[in-house]
C-alpha positions in Angstrom: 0.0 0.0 0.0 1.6 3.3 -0.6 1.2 6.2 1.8 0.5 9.2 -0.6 -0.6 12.0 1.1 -3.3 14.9 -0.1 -3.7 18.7 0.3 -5.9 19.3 2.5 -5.6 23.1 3.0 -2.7 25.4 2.6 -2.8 28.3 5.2 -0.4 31.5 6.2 1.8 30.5 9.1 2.8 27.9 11.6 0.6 28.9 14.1 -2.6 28.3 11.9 -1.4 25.0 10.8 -0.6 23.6 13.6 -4.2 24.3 15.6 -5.4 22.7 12.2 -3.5 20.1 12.9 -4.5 19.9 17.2 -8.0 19.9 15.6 -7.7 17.3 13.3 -5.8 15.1 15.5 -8.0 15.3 18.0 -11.1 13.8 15.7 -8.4 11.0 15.0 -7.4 11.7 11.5 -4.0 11.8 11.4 -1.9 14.5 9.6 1.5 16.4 8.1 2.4 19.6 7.9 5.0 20.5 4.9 6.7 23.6 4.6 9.4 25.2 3.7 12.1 25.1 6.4 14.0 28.4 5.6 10.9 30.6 5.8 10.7 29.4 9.5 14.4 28.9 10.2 14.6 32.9 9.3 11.0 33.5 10.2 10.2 35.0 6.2 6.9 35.1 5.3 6.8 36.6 1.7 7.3 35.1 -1.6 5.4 31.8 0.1 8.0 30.9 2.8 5.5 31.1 5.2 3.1 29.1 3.3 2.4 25.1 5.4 0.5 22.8 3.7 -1.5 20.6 5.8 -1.7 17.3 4.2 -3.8 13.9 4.6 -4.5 10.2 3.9 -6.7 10.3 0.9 -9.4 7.8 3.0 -9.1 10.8 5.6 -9.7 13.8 2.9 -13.7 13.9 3.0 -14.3 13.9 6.5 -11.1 16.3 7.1 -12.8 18.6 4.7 -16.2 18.5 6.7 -14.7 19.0 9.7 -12.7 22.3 8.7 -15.9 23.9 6.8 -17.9 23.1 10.2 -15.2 24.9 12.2 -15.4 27.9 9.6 -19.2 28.5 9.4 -20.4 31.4 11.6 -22.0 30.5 14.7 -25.8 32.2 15.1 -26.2 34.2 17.9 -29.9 34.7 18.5 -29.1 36.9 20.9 -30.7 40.4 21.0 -28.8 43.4 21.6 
């Protein structure tokens, strides 16, 4: 079996990607971040250094997918001002 690996999402910065990551982890769907090492070595952020793609299994990529758009959608607050 080979263990290619899928694009999930690619975000701005380490931080991001790695509470995507705590997130996914945490609904047991394993994944990698890949980025580039100088742009965090030097801590550069333009011309895409600071670009980290968060990658998973193919078998994990649908419910992966679900479970970032569910995180994204704004909550309703039926609350009254």
């Amino acid at each position: 079996m080979e263990n290619k690996l899928t694009e999930l999402i690619v975000v701005e910065g380490m931080m991001e990607a790695e509470i995507i990551k705590s997130e996914l982890e945490s609904f047991d769907i394993p994944c990698v971040l890949k980025f580039e090492s100088a742009g965090r070595l030097f801590g550069i952020t333009m011309n895409g250094l600071g670009k980290v793609k968060v990658m998973v299994h193919p078998e994990h990529l649908k419910q992966a997918k679900e479970l970032l758009e569910s995180q994204a959608s704004p909550e309703t607050d039926d609350t009254e001002e």
